[in-house]
DRENVOTOR-938850 format. One record per residue (C-alpha): x, y negated, z negated; residue in one letter; residue number from 1. Coordinates in steps of 0.05 Angstrom, whole numbers, m for minus. Layout:
<pts>
@east->X, north->Y, up->Z, code->A, pos->NUM
...
</pts>
This chain:
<pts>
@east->m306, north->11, up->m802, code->X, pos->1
@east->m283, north->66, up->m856, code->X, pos->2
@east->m219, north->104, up->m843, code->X, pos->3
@east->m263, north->164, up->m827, code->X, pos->4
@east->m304, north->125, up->m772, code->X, pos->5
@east->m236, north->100, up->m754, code->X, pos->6
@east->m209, north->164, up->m748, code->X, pos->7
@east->m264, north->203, up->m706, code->X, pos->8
@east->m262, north->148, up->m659, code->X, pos->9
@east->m187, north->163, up->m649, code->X, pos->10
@east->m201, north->227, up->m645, code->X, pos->11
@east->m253, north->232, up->m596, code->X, pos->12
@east->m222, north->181, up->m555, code->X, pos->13
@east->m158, north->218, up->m540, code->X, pos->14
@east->m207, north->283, up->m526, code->X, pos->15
@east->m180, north->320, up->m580, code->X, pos->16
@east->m224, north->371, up->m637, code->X, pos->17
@east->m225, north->376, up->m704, code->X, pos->18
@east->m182, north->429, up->m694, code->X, pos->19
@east->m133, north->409, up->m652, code->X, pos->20
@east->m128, north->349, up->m701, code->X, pos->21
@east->m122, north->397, up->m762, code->X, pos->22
@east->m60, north->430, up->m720, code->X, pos->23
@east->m23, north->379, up->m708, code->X, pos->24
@east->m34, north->345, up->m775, code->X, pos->25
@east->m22, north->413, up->m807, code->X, pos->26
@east->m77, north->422, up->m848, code->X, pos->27
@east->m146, north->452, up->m839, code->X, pos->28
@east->m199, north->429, up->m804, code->X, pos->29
@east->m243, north->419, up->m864, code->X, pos->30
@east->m199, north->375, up->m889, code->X, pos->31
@east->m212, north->329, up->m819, code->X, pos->32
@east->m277, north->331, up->m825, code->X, pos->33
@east->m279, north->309, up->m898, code->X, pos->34
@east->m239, north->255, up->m872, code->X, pos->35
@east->m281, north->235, up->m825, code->X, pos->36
@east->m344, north->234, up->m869, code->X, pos->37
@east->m310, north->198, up->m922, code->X, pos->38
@east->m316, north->253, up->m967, code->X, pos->39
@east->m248, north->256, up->m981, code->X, pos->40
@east->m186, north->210, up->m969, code->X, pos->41
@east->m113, north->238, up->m928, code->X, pos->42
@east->m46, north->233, up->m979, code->X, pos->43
@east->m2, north->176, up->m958, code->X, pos->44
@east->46, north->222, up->m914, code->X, pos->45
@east->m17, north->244, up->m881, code->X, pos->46
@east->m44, north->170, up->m859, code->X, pos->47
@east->30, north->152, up->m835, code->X, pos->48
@east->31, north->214, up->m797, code->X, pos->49
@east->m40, north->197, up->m760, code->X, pos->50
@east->m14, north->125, up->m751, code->X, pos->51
@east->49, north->148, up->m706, code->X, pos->52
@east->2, north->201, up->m678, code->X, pos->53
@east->m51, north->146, up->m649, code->X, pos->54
@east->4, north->85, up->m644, code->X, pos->55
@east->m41, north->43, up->m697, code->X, pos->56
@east->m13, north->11, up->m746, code->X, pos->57
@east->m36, north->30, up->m826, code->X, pos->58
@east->m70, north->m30, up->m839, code->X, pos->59
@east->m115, north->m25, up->m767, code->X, pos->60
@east->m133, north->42, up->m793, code->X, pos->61
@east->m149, north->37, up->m869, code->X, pos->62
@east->m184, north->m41, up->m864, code->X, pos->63
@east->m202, north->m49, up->m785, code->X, pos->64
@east->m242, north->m35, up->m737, code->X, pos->65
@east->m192, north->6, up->m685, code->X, pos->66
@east->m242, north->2, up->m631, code->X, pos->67
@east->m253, north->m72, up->m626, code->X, pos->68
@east->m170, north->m78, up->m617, code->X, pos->69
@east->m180, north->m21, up->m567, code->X, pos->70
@east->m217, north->m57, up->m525, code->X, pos->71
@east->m181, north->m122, up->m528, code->X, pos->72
@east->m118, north->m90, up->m522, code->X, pos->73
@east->m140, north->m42, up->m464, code->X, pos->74
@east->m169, north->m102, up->m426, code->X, pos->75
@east->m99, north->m150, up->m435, code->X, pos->76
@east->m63, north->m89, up->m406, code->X, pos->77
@east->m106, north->m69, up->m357, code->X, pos->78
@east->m111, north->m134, up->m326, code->X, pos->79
@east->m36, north->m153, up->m340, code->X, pos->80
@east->m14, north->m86, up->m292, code->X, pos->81
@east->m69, north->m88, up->m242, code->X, pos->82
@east->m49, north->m156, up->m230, code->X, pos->83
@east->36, north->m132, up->m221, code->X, pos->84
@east->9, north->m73, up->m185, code->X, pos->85
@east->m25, north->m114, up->m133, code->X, pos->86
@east->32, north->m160, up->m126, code->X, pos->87
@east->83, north->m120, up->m119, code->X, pos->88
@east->50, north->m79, up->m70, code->X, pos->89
@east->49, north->m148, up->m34, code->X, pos->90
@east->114, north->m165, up->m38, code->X, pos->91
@east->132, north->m102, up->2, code->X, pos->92
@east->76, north->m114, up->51, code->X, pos->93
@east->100, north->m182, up->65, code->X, pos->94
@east->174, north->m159, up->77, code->X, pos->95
@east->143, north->m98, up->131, code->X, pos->96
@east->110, north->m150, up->164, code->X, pos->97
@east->160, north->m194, up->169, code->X, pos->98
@east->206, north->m141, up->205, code->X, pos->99
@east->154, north->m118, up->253, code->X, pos->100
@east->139, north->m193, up->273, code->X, pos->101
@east->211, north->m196, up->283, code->X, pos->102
@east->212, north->m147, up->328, code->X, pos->103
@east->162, north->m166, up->370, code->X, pos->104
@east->191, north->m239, up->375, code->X, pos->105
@east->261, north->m202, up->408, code->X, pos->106
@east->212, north->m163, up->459, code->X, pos->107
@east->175, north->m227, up->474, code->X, pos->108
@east->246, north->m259, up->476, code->X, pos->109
@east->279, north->m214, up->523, code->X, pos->110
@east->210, north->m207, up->572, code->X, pos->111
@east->203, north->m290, up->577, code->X, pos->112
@east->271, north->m315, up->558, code->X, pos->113
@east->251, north->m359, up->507, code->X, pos->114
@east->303, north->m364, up->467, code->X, pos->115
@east->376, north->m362, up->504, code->X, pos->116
@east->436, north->m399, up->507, code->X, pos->117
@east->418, north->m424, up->565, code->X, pos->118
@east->372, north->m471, up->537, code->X, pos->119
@east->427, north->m507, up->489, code->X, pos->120
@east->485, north->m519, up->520, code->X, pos->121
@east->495, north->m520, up->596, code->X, pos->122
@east->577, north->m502, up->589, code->X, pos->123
@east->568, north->m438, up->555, code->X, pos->124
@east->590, north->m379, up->611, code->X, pos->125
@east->562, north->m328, up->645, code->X, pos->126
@east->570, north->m285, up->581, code->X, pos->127
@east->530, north->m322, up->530, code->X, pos->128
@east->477, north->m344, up->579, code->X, pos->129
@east->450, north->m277, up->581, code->X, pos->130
@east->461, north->m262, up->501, code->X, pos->131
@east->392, north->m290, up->460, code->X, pos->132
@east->393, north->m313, up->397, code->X, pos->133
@east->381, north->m256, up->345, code->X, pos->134
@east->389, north->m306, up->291, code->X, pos->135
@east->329, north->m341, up->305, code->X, pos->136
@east->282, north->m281, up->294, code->X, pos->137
@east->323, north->m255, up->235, code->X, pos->138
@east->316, north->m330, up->200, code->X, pos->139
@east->236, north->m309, up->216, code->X, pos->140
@east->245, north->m250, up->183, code->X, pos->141
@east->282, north->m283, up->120, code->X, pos->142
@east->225, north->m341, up->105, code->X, pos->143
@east->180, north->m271, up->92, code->X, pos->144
@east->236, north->m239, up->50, code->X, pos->145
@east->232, north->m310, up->12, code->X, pos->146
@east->163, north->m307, up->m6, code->X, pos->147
@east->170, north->m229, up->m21, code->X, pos->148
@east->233, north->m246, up->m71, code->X, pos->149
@east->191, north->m317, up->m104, code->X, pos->150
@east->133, north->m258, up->m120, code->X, pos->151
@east->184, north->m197, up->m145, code->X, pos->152
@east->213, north->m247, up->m188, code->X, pos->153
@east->156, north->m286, up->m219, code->X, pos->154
@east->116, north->m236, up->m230, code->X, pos->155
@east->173, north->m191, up->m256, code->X, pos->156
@east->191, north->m243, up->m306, code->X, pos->157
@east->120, north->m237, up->m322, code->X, pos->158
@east->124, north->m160, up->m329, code->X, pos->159
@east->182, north->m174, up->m377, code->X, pos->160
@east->157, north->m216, up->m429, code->X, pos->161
@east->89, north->m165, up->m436, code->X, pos->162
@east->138, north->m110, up->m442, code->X, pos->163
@east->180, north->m137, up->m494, code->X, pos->164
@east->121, north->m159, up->m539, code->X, pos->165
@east->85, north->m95, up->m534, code->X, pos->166
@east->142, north->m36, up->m542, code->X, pos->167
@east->81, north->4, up->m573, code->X, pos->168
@east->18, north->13, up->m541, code->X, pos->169
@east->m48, north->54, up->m559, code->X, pos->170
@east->m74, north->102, up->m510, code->X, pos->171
@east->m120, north->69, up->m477, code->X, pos->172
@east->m143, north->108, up->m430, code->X, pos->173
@east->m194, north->178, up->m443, code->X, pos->174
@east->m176, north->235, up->m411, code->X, pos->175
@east->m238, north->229, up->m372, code->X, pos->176
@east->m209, north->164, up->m331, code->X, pos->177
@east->m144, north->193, up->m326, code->X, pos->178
@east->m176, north->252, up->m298, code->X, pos->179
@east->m210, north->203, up->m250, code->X, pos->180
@east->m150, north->164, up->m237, code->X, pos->181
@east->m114, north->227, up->m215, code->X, pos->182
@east->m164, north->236, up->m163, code->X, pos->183
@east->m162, north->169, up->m139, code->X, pos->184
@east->m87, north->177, up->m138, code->X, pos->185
@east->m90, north->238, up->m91, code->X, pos->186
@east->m131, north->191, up->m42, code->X, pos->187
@east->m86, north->135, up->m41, code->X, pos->188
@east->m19, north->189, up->m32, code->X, pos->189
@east->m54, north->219, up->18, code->X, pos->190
@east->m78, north->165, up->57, code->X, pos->191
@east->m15, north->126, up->62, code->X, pos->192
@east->27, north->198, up->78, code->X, pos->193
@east->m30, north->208, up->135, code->X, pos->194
@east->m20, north->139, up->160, code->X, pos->195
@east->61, north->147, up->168, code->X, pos->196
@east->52, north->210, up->207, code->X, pos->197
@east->8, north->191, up->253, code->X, pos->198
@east->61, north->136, up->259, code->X, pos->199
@east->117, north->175, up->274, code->X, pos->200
@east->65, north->213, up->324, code->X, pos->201
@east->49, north->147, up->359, code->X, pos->202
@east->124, north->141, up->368, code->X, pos->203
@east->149, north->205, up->386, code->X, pos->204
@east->87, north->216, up->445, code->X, pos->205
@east->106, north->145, up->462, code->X, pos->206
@east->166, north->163, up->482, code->X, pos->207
@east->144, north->230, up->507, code->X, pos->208
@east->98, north->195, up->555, code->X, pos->209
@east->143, north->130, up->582, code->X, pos->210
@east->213, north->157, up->570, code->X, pos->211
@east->236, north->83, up->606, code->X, pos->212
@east->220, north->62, up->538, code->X, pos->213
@east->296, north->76, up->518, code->X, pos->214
@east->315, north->44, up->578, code->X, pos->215
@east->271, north->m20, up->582, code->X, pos->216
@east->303, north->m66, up->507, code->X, pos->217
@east->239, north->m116, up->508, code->X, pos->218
@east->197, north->m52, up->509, code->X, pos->219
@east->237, north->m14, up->459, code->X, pos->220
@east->228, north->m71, up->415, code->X, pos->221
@east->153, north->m78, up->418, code->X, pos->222
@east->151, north->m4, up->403, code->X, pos->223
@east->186, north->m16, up->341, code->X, pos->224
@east->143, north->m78, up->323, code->X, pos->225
@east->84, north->m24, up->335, code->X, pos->226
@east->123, north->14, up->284, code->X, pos->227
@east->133, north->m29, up->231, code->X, pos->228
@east->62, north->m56, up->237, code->X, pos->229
@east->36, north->0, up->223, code->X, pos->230
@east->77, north->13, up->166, code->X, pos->231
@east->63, north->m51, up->141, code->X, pos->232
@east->m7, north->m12, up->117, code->X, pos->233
@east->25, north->41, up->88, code->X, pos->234
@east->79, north->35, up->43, code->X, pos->235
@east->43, north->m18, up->8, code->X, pos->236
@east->m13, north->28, up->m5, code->X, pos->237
@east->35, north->80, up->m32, code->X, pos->238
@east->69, north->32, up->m84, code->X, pos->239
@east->3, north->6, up->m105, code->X, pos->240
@east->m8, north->82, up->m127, code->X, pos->241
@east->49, north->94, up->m157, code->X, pos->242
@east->51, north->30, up->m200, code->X, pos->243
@east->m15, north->39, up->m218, code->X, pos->244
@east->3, north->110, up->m237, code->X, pos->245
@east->56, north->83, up->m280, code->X, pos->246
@east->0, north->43, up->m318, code->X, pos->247
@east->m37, north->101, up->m345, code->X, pos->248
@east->20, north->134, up->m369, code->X, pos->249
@east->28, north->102, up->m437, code->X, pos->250
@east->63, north->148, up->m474, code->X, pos->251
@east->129, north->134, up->m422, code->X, pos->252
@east->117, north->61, up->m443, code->X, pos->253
@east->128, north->78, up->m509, code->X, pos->254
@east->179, north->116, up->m493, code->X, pos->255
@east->210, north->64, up->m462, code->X, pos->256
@east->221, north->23, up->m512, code->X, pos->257
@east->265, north->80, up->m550, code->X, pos->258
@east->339, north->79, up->m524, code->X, pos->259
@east->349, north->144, up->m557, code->X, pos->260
@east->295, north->182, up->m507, code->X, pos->261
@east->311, north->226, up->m455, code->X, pos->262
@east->257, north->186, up->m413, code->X, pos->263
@east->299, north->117, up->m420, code->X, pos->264
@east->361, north->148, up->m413, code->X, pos->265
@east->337, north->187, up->m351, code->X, pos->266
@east->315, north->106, up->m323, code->X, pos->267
@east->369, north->71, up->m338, code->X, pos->268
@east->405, north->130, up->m292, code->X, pos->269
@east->352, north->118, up->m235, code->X, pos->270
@east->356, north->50, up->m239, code->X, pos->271
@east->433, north->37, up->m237, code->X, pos->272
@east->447, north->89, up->m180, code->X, pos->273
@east->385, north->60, up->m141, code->X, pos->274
@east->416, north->m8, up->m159, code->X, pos->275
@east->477, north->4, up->m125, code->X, pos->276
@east->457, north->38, up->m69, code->X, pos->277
@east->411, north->m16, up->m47, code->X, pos->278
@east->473, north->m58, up->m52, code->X, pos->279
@east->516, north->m16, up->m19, code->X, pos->280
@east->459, north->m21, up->39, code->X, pos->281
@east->454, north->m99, up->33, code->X, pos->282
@east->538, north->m106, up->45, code->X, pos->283
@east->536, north->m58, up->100, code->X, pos->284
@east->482, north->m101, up->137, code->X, pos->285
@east->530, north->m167, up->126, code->X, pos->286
@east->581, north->m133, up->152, code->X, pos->287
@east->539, north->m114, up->218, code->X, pos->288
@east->505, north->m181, up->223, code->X, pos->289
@east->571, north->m221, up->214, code->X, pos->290
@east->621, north->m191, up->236, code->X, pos->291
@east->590, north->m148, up->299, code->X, pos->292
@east->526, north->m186, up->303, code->X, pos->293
@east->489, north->m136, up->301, code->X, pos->294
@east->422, north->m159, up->265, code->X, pos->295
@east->372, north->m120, up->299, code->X, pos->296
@east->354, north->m51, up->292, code->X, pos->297
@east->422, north->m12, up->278, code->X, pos->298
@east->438, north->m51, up->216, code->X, pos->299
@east->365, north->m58, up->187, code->X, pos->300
@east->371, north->20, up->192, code->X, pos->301
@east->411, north->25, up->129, code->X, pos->302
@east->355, north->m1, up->81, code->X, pos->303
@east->308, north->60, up->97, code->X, pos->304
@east->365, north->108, up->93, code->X, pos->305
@east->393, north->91, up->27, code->X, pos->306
@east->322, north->84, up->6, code->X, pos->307
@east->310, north->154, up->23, code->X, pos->308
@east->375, north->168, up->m17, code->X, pos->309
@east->352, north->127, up->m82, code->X, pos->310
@east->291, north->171, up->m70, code->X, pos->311
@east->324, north->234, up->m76, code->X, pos->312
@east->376, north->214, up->m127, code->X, pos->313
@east->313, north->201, up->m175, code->X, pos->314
@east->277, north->270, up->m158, code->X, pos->315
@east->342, north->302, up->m181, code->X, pos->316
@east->352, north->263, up->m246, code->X, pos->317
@east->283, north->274, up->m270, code->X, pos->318
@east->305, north->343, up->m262, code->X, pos->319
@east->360, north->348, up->m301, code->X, pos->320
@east->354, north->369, up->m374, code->X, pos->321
@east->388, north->302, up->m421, code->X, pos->322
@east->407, north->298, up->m493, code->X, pos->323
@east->353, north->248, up->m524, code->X, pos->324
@east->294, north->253, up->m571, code->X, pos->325
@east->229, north->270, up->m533, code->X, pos->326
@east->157, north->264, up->m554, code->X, pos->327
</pts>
């Protein structure tokens, strides 16, 4: 393909006119279109400025054909963050699932006895005979943390090495399936929002209904199995979205990659306060479990909370103005 034929399919495939070109190229938009019907040929300063305006490189654009290395490129990436998306989604699903079966172990333990002291040592007293053995569930609950960590990190190591060879990407993506994606987007957000509050619901008219609930600890826990369960559905749902969100937006990738960006200085922010807090939750929970032994729900409390915190911390950053380049 010709420059020109290189450069109307750049065009059209970020949506944009002749004129809108012309504009942000500052000249007219006779001067596209002679470019674009090989009738005439950009200055230098022009073709650098298109290059940095489409992420191609000068050779792509003057000797190549872009759209064959559009498609390539589109379909590596594509299937390199549908794959992370999936898996990471997962991960989390694995780790809800592995609380709410948890759960529901300590209310089958505590309606059939099945796991008290009782059972390993006939000289333990009257104290520890009727205290069951949290640890067991919680060690259930840690082999599906295991598998959840082996995914995060292979596949984030994964994640890693495609980022770092590709700090500049094309824009793959036409406004029409962004467009589309948006819609899709809306589903998924709302579908996994509708699912938690009909799971709160469940809860509250739960309680509403058989307020011995509170009273009744094997019952209490199989209610919060129910819970979890449920939630096991949603969340994942929701960080499928939003990592699949993250995959359209290309020009934060790129963005990414520049240290001098408001949108990488704004992440590293997110990431280190988030980063701490989580930690700050995981010490608190050692604390509980060790020295109170309090694994159940109490402690396992403080991983939703600070979540909600990293939440809001990050809704507040991405609202606050920083010095870096933008683009």
């Amino acid at each position: 393909m010709s420059l020109g034929e290189n450069l109307q399919f750049l065009r059209k495939k970020d949506d944009i006119t002749q004129e809108q070109l012309a504009e942000k190229l500052e000249v007219s938009r006779q001067s596209v279109s002679k470019w674009e019907s090989d009738a005439a040929y950009p200055e230098m300063d022009k073709i650098l400025q298109i290059c940095d305006l489409f992420h191609v490189s000068m050779d792509d654009l003057v000797r190549k054909d872009v759209s064959h290395l559009y498609v390539e490129g589109k379909t590596e990436y594509d299937n390199h963050m549908n794959v992370f998306s999936k898996m990471i989604a997962a991960g989390v699903g694995i780790i809800l699932f592995g609380v709410s079966l948890m759960f529901l172990l300590e209310g089958l333990n505590m309606k059939y006895l099945w796991f008290y002291e009782e059972y390993f040592d006939d000289y333990f007293t009257s104290e520890w005979v009727t205290k069951p053995r949290d640890g067991v569930f919680v060690g259930v609950l840690m082999i599906f943390v295991a598998v959840a960590v082996a995914i995060f990190i292979l596949f984030g190591i994964r994640y890693s090495d495609y980022w770092k060879k590709n700090p500049c990407l094309q824009q793959f993506y036409s406004q029409e399936e962004i467009s589309a994606f948006h819609r899709k987007f809306a589903v998924m957000v709302a579908v996994g929002v509708t699912i938690i509050m009909i799971d709160v619901i469940i809860l509250l008219s739960l309680g509403a209904l058989f307020p011995e609930i509170d009273s009744i600890e094997y019952l209490e826990s199989m209610v919060g199995a129910l819970f979890m369960f449920i939630i096991t559905f949603a969340v994942p749902i929701l960080v499928y979205a939003g990592t699949q969100y993250s995959k359209y937006d290309i020009k934060h990738w790129n963005e990414m990659h520049d240290e001098e960006s408001e949108a990488f200085k704004k992440d590293k922010l997110q990431g280190t306060i988030c980063g701490c807090l989580m930690l700050i939750a995981t010490i608190l929970y050692l604390i509980a479990g060790f020295v109170f032994e309090e694994w159940g729900v109490p402690s396992i409390v403080v991983f939703p909370i600070f979540g909600i915190g990293c939440g809001i911390a990050s809704v507040i950053i991405e609202h606050v103005p920083f010095k870096g380049k933008t683009k």
